[in-house]
C-alpha positions as CSV (number, residue, x, y, z in Angstrom):
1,X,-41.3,46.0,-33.8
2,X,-42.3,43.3,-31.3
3,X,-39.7,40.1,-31.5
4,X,-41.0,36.8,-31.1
5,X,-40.7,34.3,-28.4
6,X,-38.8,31.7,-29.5
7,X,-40.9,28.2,-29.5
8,X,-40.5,26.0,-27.0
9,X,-37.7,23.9,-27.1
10,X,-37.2,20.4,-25.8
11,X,-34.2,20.8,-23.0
12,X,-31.6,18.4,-22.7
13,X,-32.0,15.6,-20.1
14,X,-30.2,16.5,-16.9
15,X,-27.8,14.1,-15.0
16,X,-31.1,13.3,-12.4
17,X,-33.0,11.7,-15.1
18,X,-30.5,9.2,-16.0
19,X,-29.9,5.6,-14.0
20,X,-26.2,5.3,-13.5
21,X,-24.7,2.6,-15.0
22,X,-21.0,0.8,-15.2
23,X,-20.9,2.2,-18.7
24,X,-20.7,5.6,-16.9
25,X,-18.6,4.8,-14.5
26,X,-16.1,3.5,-17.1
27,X,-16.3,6.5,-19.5
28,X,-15.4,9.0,-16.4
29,X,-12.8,6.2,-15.0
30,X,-11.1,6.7,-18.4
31,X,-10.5,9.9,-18.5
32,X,-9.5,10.4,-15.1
33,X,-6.9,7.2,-15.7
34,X,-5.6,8.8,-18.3
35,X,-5.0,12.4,-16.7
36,X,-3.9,10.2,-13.7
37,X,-1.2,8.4,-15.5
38,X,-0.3,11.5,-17.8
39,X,0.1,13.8,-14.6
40,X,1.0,11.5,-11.4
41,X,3.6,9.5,-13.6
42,X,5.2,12.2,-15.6
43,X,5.9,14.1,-12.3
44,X,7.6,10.9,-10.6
45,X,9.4,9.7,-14.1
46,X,11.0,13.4,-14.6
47,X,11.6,13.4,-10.8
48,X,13.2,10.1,-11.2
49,X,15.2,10.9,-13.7
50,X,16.2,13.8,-12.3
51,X,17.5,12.1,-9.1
52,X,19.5,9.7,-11.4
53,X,20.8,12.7,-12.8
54,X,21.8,14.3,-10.2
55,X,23.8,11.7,-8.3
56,X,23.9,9.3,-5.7
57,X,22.9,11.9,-3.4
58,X,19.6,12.9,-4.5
59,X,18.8,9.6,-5.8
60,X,19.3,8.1,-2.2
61,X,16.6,11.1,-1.1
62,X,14.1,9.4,-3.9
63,X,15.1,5.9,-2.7
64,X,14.6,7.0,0.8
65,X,10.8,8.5,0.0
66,X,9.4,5.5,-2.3
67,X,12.0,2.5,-1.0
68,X,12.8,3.0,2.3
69,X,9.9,5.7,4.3
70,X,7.0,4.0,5.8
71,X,7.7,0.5,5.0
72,X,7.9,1.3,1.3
73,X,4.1,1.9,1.2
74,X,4.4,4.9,-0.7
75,X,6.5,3.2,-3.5
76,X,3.6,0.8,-3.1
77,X,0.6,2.7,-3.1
78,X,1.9,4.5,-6.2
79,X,2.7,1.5,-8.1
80,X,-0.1,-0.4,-7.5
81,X,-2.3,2.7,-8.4
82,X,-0.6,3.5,-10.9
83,X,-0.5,-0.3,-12.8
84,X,-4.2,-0.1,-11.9
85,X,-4.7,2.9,-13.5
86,X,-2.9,1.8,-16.6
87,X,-4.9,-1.4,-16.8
88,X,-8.2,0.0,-16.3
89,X,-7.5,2.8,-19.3
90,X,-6.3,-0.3,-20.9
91,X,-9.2,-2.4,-21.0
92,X,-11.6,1.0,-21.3
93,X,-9.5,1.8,-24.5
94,X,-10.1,-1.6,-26.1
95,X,-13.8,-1.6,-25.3
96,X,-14.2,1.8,-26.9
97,X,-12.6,0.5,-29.9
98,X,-14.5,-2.7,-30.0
99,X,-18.0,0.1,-29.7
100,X,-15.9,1.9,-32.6
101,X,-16.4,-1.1,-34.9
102,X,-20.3,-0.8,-34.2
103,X,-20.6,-3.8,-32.1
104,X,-21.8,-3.8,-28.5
105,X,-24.2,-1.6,-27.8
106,X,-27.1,-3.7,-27.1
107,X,-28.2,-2.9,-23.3
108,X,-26.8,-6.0,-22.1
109,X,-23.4,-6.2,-23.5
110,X,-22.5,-3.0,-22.8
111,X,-23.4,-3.6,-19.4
112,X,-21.3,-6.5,-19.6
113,X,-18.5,-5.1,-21.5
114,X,-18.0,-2.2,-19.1
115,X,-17.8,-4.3,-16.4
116,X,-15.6,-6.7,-17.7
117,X,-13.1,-3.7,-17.8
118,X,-13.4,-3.4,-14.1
119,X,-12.5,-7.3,-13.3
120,X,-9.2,-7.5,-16.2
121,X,-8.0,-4.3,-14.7
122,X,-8.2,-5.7,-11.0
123,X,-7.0,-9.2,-12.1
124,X,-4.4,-7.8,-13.9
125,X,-3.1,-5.4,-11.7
126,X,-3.0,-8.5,-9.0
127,X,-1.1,-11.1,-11.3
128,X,1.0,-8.4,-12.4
129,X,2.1,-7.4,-9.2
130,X,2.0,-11.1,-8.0
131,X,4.7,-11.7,-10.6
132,X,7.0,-8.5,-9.0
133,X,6.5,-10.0,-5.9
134,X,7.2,-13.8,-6.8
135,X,11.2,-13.1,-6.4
136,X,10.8,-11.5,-2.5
């Protein structure tokens, strides 16, 4: 017995089709903030903790690499990303609960919406670290 060719069925709209949008951008910036924050700042908590644990010795070695090396830039650099990070899957969080409650999906908002998430978590990050700052 012959088989049939399936009918022909619509395919699914490939990544070329679509305009990007901030709405994208904000949906991928999310996960990645999250993973970043889950991964990046479990590794340097447990190592901190781990260099309290361990004495003065191999806390002065943490010290050293994130207070002392370079200027502190790398204490920096993984502070500020890191607040930025948390801000950024802050604000994407709320705005995916606000979509939850069914509101904010016409074209405009969300366009609006998403990038609102981009200028709190910038803003935030800069008058949080502002306020670390005030006291040097």
């Amino acid at each position: 017995m012959a088989s049939q060719r399936p009918a022909a069925r619509p395919l699914s709209p490939h990544l070329s089709i679509w305009k990007w949008g901030p709405h994208m951008t904000v949906s991928i910036l999310h996960r990645v903030t999250g993973s970043g924050m889950a991964t990046v700042g479990s590794v340097l908590l447990v190592w901190w903790l781990a260099a309290i644990a361990g004495g003065a010795k191999s806390y002065a070695l943490f010290h050293f690499v994130f207070g002392e090396a370079l200027g502190g830039a790398l204490g920096y650099i993984f502070g500020v990303g890191l607040t930025l990070s948390f801000f950024q899957h802050l604000a994407s969080g709320v705005r995916h609960f606000i979509l939850d409650t069914g509101a904010g999906y016409e074209l405009k908002g969300n366009k609006r919406g998403a990038l609102a998430t981009f200028v709190f978590s910038i803003l935030a990050t800069i008058i949080f670290w502002a306020f670390m700052l005030g006291g040097k």
